[in-house]
C-alpha positions as CSV (number, residue, x, y, z in Angstrom):
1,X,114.1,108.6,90.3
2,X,111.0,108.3,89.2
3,X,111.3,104.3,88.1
4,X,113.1,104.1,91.7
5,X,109.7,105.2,93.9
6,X,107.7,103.2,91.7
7,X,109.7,100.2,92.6
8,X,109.3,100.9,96.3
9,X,105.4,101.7,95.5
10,X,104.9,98.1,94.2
11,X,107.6,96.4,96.0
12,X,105.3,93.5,97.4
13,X,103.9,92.4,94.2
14,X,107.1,92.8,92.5
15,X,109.0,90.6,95.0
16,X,106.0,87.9,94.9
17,X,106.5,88.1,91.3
18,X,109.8,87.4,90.8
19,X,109.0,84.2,93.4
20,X,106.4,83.2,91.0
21,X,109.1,83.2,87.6
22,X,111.3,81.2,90.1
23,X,108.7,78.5,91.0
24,X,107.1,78.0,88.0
25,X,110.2,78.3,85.6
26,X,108.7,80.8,83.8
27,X,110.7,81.7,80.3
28,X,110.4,85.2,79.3
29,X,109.2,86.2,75.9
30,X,108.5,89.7,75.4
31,X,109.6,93.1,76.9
32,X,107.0,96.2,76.5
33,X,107.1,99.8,77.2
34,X,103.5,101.5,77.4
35,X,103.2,104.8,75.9
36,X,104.0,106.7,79.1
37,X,108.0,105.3,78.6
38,X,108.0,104.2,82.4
39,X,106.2,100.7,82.7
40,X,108.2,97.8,81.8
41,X,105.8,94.7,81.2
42,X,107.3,91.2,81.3
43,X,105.3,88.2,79.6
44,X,106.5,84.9,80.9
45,X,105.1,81.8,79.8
46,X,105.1,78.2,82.0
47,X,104.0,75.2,81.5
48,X,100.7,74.4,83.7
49,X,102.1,71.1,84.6
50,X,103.0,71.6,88.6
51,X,100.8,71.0,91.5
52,X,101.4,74.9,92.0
53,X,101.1,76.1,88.4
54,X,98.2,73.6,87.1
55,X,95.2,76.3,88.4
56,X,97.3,79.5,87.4
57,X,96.2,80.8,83.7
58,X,97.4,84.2,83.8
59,X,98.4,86.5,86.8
60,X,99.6,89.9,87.2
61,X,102.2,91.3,90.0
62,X,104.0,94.5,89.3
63,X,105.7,94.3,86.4
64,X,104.9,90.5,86.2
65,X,102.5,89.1,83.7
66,X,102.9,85.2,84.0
67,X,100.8,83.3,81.6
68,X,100.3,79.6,80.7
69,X,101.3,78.5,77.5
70,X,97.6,77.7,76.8
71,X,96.3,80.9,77.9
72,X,98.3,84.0,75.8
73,X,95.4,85.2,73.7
74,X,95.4,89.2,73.1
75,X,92.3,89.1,75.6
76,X,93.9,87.8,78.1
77,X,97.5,89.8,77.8
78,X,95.6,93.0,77.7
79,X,93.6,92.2,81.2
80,X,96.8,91.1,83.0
81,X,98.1,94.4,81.8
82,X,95.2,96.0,83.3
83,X,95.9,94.7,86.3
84,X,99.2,96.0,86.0
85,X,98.0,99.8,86.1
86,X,95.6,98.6,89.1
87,X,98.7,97.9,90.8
88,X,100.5,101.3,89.7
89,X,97.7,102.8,90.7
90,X,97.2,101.1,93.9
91,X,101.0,100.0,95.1
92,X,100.7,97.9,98.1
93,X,96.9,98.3,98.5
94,X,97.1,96.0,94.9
95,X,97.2,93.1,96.9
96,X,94.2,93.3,99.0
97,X,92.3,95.5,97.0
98,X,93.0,93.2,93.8
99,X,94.8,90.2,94.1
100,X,93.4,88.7,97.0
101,X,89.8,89.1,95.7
102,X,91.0,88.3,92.3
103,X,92.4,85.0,93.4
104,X,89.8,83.9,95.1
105,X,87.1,84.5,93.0
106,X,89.0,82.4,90.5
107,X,89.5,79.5,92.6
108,X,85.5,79.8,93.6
109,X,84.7,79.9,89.7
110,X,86.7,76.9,89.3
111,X,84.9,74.7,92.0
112,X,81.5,76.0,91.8
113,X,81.8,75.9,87.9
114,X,81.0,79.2,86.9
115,X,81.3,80.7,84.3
116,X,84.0,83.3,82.7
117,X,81.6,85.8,82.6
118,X,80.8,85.3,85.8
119,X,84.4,85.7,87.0
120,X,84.7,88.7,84.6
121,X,82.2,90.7,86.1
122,X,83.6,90.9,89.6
123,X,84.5,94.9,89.9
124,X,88.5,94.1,90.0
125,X,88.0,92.0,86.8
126,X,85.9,94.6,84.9
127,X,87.9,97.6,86.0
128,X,91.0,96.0,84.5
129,X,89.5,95.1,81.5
130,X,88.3,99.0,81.3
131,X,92.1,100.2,82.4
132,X,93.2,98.1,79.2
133,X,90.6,98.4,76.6
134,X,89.5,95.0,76.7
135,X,85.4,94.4,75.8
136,X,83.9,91.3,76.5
């Protein structure tokens, strides 16, 4: 039951995520279950060779982790998971509260050429870091 209401809680991000594995082709690789025995994380790996997939290096919906296949360090896993409790936490607020922001600051980053730590320091970014243990 419990799995069940969770699934309704992040229904949005979960459906966009299993859109994203379909348009990028994403393989999966590895199945986790986090200490609490209830959150399933899914690593999927794509090339970045699309028109689509060529500014995505790692993104988090639900369950979802999707990561390039040049962008799998431990770092970067453990911040996508992160976002992954944001969005337990946060169900379909995740989306505007976090992944909107989150996406656009990364695009913004990418044309105005700034820098990781710039892009790490907006509050969504650090708080996942901080939800997953990650220190920059």
């Amino acid at each position: 039951m419990k799995n069940l209401l969770l699934t309704l809680w992040q229904f949005p991000q979960l459906l966009l995520g299993i859109i994203l594995v379909k348009i990028t082709n994403a393989v999966e690789r590895k199945i986790c279950i986090d200490e609490r025995n209830h959150i399933y994380i899914c690593y999927y790996h794509f090339e970045r060779n699309t028109k689509f997939t060529k500014f995505i290096s790692g993104v988090s919906l639900g369950k979802y982790i999707l990561l390039s296949d040049n962008n799998n360090s431990i770092t970067t896993i453990k911040h996508e998971y992160g976002h992954s409790l944001q969005s337990e936490m946060l169900g379909i607020l995740y989306l505007f509260i976090i992944g909107i922001p989150s996406s656009l600051g990364n695009i913004y980053a990418r044309y105005k050429n700034k820098s990781s730590e710039w892009y790490y320091n907006q509050p969504w970014e650090k708080w996942a870091d901080e939800l997953a243990g990650v220190e920059r």
